[in-house]
Phi, psi and omega in degrees: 000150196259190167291137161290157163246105203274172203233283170210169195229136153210177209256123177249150178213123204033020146332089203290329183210163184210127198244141161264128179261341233177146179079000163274110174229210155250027152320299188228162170271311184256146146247137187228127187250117185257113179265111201219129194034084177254137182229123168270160188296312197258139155338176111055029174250167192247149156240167225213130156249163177208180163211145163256166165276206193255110168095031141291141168216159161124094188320094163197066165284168193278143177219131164250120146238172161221153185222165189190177163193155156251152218219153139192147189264214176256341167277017172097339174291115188226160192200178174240139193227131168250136129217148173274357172283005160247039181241198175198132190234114161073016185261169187254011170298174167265098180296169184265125180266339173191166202218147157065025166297135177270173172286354203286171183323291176268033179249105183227213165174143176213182176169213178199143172316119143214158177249160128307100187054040176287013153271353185309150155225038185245313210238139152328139174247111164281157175204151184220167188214156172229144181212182180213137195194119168287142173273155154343316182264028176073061187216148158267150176230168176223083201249166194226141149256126169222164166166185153196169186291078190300079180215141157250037176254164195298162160250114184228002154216156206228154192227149174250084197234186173233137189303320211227122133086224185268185137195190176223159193151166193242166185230132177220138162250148179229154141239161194244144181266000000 
């Protein structure tokens, strides 16, 4: 990985959503977003990305994803967890970067973002996430997102929301040189 830049930071503080409009360019080839004490409002919630191209708007490019986690619990249980009902092939949802963060006090999650070439218009603009979360049920997870956008027009803004309700949290974006 090359050097971070920070480009901007923003603050969610009881938010439904938090979108970067602005600093996705032709600047840098990667970019990255760094997620730190993301708390959602709602039990058992999820964050969610989305994107537009360039002079698009209603965050819904076609996304081919996958999702996955490693799991282990505060009893000692650990596993590796698949479902394909979070992934998307050819869909315009908003894929998932982490499942199930609870609300309590010592329940969050942070982690990070990164796209590959969103200025590109010849190729897809990929992305993988890596994250990290105590869960509702009382678990640490490690969960990862890949995928990309099937689009060859720029990826120039990117949207943040939680499945159930608010959050709180800092969002920081970098390109990295």
């Amino acid at each position: 990985m090359g050097i971070p830049t920070l480009i901007s930071t923003q603050t969610a503080s009881n938010d439904s959503a938090l979108a970067f409009t602005s600093g996705i360019d032709s600047t840098y080839d990667e970019y990255m977003f760094v997620f730190t004490d993301i708390a959602p409002a709602d039990d058992n919630s999820s964050i969610q990305f989305q994107a537009n191209a360039s002079g698009q708007s209603g965050y819904n490019e076609i996304v081919t994803s996958t999702w996955w986690q490693a799991r282990h619990s505060e009893g000692d249980d650990t596993d590796l967890y698949y479902d394909g009902t979070y992934d998307q092939a050819q869909g315009t949802g908003y894929p998932f970067l982490v499942l199930g963060t609870g609300n309590g006090a010592d329940e969050s999650c942070a982690g990070t973002l990164q796209l590959f070439s969103p200025s590109n218009t010849t190729y897809v603009t990929h992305f993988y996430s890596r994250f990290s979360n105590y869960n509702s049920s009382d678990q640490a997870m490690d969960t990862f997102t890949a995928g990309y956008f099937n689009v060859t027009a720029a990826i120039t803004e990117i949207n943040f929301k939680c499945a159930l309700g608010n959050f709180d949290g800092v969002i920081q974006l970098y390109g990295i040189s």
